[in-house]
C-alpha positions as CSV (number, residue, x, y, z in Angstrom):
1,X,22.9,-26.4,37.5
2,X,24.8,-25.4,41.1
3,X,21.8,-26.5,43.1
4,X,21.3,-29.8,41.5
5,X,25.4,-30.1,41.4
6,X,25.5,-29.1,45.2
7,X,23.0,-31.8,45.7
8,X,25.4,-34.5,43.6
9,X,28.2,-33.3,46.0
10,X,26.0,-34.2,49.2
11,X,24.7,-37.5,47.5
12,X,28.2,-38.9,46.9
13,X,30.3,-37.2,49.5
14,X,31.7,-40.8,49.8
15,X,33.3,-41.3,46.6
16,X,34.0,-37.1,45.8
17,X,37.5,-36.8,47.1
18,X,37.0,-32.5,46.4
19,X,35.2,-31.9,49.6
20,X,35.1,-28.2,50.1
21,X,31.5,-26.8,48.4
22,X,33.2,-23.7,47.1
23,X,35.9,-25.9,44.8
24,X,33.9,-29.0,44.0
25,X,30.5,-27.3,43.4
26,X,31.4,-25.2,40.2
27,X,33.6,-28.1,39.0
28,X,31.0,-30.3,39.3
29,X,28.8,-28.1,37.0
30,X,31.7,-28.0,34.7
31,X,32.0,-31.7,34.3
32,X,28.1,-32.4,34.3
33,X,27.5,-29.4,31.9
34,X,30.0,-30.9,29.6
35,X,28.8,-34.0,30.0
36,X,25.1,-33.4,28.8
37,X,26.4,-30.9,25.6
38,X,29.3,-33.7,24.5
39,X,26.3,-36.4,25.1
40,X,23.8,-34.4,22.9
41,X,26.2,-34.1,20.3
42,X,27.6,-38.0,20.4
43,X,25.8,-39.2,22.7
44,X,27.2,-40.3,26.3
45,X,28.4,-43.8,24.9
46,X,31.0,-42.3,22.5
47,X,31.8,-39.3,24.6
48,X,35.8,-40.1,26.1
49,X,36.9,-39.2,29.3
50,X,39.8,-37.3,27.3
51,X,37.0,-35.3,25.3
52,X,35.2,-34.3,28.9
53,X,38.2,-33.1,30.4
54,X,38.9,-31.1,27.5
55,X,35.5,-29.7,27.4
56,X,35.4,-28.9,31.1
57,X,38.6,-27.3,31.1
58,X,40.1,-29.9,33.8
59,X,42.4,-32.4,33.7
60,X,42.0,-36.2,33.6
61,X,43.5,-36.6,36.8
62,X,41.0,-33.5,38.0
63,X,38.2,-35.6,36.7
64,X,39.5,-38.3,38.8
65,X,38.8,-36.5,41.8
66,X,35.0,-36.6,41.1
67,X,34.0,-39.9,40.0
68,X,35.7,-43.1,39.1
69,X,34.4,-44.0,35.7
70,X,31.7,-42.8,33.2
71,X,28.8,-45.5,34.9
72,X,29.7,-43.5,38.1
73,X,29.2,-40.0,36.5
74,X,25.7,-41.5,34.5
75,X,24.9,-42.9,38.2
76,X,25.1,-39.3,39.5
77,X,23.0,-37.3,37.1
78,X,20.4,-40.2,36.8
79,X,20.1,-40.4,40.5
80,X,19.7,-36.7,40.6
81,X,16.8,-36.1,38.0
82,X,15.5,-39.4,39.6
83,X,15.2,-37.7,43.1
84,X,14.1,-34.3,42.3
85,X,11.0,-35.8,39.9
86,X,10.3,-37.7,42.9
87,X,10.5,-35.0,45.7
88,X,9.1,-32.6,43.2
89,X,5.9,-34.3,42.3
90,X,5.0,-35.8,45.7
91,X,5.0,-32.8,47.8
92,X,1.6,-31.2,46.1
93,X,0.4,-27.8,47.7
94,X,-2.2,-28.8,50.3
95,X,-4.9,-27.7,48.8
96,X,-4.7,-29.8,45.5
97,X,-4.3,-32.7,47.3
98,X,-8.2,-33.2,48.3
99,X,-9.4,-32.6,44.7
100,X,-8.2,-35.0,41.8
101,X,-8.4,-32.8,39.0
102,X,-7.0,-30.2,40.8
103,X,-4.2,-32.3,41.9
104,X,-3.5,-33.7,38.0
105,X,-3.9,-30.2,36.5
106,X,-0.8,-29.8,38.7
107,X,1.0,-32.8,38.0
108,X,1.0,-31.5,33.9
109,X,1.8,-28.0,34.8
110,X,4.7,-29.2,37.3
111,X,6.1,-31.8,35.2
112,X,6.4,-29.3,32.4
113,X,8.1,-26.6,34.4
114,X,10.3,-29.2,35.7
115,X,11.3,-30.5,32.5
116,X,11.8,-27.1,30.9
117,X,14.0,-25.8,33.8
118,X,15.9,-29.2,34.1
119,X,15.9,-29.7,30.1
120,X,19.5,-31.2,29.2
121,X,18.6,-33.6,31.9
122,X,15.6,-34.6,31.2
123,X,16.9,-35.0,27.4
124,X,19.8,-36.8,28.5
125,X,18.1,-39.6,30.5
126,X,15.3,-39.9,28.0
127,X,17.6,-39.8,24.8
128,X,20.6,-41.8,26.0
129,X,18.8,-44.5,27.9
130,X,19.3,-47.3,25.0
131,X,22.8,-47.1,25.1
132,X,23.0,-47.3,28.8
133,X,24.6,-50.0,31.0
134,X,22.0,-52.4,31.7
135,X,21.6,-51.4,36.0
136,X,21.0,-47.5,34.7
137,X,19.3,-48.6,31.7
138,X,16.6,-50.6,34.3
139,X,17.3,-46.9,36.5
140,X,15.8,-44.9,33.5
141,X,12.6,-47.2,32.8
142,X,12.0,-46.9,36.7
143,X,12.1,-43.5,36.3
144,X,9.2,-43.5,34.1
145,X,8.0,-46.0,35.8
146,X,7.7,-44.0,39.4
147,X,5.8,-41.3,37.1
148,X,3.3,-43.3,35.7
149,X,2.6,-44.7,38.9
150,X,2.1,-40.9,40.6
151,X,-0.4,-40.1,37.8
152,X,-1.9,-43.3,38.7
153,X,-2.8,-42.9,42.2
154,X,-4.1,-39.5,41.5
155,X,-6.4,-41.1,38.7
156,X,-7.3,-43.5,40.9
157,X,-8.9,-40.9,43.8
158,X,-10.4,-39.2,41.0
159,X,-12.3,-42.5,39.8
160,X,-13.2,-43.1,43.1
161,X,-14.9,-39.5,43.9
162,X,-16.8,-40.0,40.5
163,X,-14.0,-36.8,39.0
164,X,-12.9,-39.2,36.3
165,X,-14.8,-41.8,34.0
166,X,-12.0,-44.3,33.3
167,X,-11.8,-47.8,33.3
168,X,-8.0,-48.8,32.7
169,X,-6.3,-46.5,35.2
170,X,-2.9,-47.4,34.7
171,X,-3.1,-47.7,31.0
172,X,-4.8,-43.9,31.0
173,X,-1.6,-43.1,33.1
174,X,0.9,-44.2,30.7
175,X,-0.7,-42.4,27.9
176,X,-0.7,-39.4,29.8
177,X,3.6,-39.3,30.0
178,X,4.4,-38.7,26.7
179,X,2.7,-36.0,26.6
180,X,4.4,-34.4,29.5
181,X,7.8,-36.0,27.6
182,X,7.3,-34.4,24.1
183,X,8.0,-30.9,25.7
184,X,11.2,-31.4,26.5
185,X,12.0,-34.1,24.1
186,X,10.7,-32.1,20.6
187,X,11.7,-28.6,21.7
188,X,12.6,-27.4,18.0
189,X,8.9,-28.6,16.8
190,X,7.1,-26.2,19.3
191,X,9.4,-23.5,19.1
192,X,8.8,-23.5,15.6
193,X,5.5,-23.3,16.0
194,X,5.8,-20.8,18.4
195,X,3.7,-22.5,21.1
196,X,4.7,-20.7,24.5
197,X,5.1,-23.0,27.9
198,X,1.7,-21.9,28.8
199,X,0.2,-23.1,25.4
200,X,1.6,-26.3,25.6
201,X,0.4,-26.6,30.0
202,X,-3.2,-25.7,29.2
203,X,-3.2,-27.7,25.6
204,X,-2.2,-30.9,27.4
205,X,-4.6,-29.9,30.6
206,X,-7.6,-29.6,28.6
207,X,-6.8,-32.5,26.5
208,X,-6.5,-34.5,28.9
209,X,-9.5,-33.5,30.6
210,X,-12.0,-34.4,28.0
211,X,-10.5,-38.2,27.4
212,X,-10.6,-38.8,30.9
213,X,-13.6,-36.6,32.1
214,X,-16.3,-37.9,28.9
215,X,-20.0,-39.2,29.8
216,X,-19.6,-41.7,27.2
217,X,-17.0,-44.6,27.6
218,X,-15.3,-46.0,25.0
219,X,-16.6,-49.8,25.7
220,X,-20.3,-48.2,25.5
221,X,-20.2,-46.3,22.2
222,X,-18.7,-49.2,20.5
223,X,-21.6,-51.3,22.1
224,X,-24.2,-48.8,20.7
225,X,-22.8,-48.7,18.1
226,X,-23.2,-52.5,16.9
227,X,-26.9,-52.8,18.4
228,X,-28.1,-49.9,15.5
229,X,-27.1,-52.2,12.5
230,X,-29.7,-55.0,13.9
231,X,-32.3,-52.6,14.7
232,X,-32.1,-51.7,11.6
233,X,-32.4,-54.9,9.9
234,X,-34.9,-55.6,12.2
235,X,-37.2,-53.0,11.1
């Protein structure tokens, strides 16, 4: 939480009249903390400015000091989960990069990490994204958007070096996100289970692998399957 708050703090130096990292950092984590607990429980349209500053432990006018309105504070922790997913899962190790499957086993593994470490965030601009403003609304679908679109190019080199038997790649790529979303978004279901981080990484993995990685397509079992009915008459 003080990283990604540290990082708010340089983002929006502009508009955060609290300049000093040692003062605005750990109120920042206050406010954004309170933010995503009060949001879970109400969700962040019925959450007051009077219930955050209560919650935080400052005062309105402290609040103030940070951002002007709640669409500025949403602006500030969308922005930030939107950056790190990007910075995160476009800077692959080099030597995934060469080898598709290599390079999508890391995208699932990453992706889940990511999610688990940045949870309340992730749950936040999944969960709350109805009852956005319409501009952060559009700034949460192209979020999921930029995702698909990662997984897509790495489907794409795998079609190409003959790694992956797939005809609709970006259709395969938005299949592929809500699996990496239901680990953060169902939480309770898994821990019930008692299916570990790992579990769920190497389930998804070698899911994943067989749909995209079969001999047969989809389009030619169904085809062989309607020729054996008129053979059979036939004979």
């Amino acid at each position: 939480m003080d990283v990604l708050c540290a990082r708010i703090l340089e983002r929006h130096r502009d508009s955060i009249k609290v300049q000093k990292p040692h003062l605005a950092v750990p109120n920042l984590t206050r406010i954004i903390g309170a933010t995503l607990t009060l949001s879970n429980k109400h969700g962040f349209h019925a959450t007051t400015l009077r219930q955050l500053a209560e919650a935080s432990g400052l005062s309105m006018g402290g609040l103030y000091t940070y951002f002007d309105s709640k669409p500025t504070l949403l602006s500030m922790i969308l922005g930030e989960v939107a950056e790190t997913v990007s910075e995160v899962l476009t800077a692959p190790p080099d030597d995934v990069k060469e080898d598709a499957r290599k390079h999508l086993h890391w995208i699932i593994a990453t992706h889940v990490r990511m999610s688990e470490t940045m949870q309340p965030w992730f749950v936040f601009a999944f969960m709350e994204a109805k009852s956005f403003p319409p501009a952060e609304r559009q700034r949460a679908k192209d979020m999921e958007v930029m995702t698909e679109k990662i997984i897509a190019n790495v489907l794409r080199q795998g079609v190409a070096s003959g790694v992956f038997a797939i005809d609709q790649v970006t259709l395969s790529a938005s299949l592929i996100k809500p699996l990496l979303q239901d680990w953060y978004v169902k939480r309770a279901k898994y821990r019930t289970r008692g299916t570990s981080i790992e579990a769920y990484i190497n389930g998804v993995t070698t899911f994943i692998d067989a749909a995209l990685s079969a001999r047969s397509r989809p389009g030619r079992m169904a085809a062989s399957s309607r020729s054996k009915p008129k053979q059979m008459a036939h004979s």
